[in-house]
C-alpha positions in Angstrom: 15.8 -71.5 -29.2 19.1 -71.4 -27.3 21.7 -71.3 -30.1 25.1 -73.6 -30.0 28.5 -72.6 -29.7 29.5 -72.7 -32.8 26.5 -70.7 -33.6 27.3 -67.7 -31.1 30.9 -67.6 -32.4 29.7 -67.0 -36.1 27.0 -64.5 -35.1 30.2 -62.5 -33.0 31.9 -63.0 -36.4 29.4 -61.4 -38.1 29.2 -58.5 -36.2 32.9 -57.8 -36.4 33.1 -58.3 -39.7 29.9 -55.7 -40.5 31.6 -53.4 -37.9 35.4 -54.1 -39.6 33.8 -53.3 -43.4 31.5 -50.4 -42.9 34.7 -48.7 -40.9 36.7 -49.0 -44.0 34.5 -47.1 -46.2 32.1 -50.4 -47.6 29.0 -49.4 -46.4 26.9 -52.3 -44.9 28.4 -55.8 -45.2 26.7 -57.8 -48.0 24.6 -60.7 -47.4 26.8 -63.2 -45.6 24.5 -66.0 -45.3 22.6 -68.2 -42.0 24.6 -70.9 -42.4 22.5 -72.7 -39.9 18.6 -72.7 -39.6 19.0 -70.9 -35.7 20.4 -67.9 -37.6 17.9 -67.6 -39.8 15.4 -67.6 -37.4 13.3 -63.8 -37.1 14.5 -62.6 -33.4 14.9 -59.6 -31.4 18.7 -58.5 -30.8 21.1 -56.2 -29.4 24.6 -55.4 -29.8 26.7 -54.2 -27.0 30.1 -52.7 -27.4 32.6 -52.4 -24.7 36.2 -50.9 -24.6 37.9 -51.9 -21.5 35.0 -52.7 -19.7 33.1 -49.5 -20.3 30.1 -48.9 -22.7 31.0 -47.9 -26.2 27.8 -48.7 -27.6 24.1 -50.5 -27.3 21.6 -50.6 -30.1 18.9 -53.4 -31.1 15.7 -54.2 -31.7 13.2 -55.5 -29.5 11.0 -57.3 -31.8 12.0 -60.7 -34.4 11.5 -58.7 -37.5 14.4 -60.0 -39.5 16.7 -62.6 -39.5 19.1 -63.1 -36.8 22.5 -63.1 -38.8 21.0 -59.7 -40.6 19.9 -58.5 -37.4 23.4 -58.6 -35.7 25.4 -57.6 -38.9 22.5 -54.2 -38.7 22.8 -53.9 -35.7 26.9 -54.0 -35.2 26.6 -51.0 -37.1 24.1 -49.1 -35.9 26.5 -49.7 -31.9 29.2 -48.5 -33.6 28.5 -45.9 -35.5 25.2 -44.4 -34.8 24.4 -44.5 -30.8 24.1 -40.9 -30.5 25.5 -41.2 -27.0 29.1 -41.8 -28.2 31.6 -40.5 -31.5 31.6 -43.4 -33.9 34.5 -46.2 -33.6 37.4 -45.8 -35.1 39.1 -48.3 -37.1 41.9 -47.9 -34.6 39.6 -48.8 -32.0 38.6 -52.2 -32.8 41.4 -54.1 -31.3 40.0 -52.5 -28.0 36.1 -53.2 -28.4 35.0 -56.3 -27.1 31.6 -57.2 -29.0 28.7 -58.4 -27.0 25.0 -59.9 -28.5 21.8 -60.1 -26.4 19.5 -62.7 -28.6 16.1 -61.8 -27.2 12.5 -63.9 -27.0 9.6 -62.3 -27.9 8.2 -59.7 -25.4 5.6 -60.7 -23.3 2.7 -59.0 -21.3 3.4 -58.9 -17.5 0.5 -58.9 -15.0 2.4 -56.2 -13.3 6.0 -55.4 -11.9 6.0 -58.4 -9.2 6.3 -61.0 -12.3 9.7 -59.3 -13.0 12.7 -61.4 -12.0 15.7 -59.1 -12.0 18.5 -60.6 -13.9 16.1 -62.6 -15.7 14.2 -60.8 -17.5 14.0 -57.7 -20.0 11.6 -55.4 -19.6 10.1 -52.8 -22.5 7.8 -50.3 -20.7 5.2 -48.4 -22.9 2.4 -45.6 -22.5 1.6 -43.3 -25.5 4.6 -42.5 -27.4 7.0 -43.1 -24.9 8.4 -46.3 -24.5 12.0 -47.5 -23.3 13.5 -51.0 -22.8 16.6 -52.0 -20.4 18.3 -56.0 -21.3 17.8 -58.3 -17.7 22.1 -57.6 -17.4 21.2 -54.0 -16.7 20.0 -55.0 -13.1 22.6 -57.3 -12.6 25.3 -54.3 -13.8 23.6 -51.3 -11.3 22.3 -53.7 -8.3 19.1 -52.5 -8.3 16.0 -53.1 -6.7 13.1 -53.3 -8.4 12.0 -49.9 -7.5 15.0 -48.7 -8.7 15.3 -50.4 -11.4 11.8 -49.1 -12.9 12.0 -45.8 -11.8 14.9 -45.0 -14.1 13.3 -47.6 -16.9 10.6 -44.8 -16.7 12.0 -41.6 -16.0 15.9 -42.5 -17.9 14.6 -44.2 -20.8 11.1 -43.5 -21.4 10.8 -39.9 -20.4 8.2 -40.7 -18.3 7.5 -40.0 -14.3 9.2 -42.5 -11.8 6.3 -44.1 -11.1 4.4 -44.6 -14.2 5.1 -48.2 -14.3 2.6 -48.6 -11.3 -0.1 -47.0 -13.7 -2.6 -49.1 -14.9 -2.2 -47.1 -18.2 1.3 -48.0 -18.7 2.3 -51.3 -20.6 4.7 -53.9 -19.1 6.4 -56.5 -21.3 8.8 -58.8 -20.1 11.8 -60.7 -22.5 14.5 -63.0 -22.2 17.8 -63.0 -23.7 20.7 -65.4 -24.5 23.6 -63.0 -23.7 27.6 -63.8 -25.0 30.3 -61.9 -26.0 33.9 -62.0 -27.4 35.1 -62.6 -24.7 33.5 -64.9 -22.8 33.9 -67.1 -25.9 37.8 -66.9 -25.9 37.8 -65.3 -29.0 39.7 -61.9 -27.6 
């Protein structure tokens, strides 16, 4: 379900707002409501920060096991304060962070690599334990083939070999996602 303007500008509200209270020492935002049905809705969802232009945080969750608005205030959090690759925000910060929300379909199976369309398409790659995901901007962002692409999906994110993807063993699913930001919407 492909959400409306309107929609996307109160889900970017919502994850400034979480971000905004848990920075002053409120803990987790309290329940701020749907609104409208689409937010309501159980879906997968990242949340992307950037400060000028460069990656200040990325968390989410793959899979539509809670409600989109609760999703994004969650996850707002989680980008800002607890990606391990990066020192939490600081309040000062926040002027500078440009907030950015990946709205995700549910994974599907793929057949095998060929079905992937990069730029398109998500991809979560599993075998065992190990499992890592990349959003479809990330081949737009690098430029890479789909060799490319995969090999680090493997050996970056899911600590497996290069080439486990073209393992029969190894799990391809494939998602979509409905990507907007701050900025794109005039609202920084």
């Amino acid at each position: 379900m492909r959400l409306s303007p309107a929609q996307k500008k109160q889900i970017l509200e919502t994850a400034r707002k979480s971000i905004e209270h848990y920075s002053s020492g409120n803990g987790i935002l309290p329940d701020p409501g749907c609104g409208e049905e689409a937010l309501c809705e159980p879906r997968g969802v990242f949340v992307t920060l950037r400060k000028n232009g460069r990656l200040r945080g990325c968390i989410g969750r793959i899979f539509p096991d809670e409600k989109l608005y609760l999703a994004v205030r969650d996850m707002a959090v989680e980008s800002a304060f607890r990606d391990p690759r990066f020192s939490p925000v600081t309040p000062e910060e926040l002027k500078e962070i440009d907030i950015e929300i990946s709205a995700l379909t549910v994974p599907e199976k793929a057949g095998s690599a060929q079905e992937i369309e990069l730029g398109r398409d998500g991809v979560i790659i599993r075998r065992g334990i190990n499992q890592g995901v990349y959003l479809p901007q990330v081949a737009s962002e690098t430029g890479w083939d789909l060799e490319e692409f995969m090999g680090s999906l493997c050996s970056g994110k899911a600590g497996l070999e290069r080439d486990a993807w073209k393992d029969p063993e190894t799990e391809i699913l494939t998602f979509r996602a409905e990507v907007f930001s701050e900025k794109e919407m005039g609202l920084r």
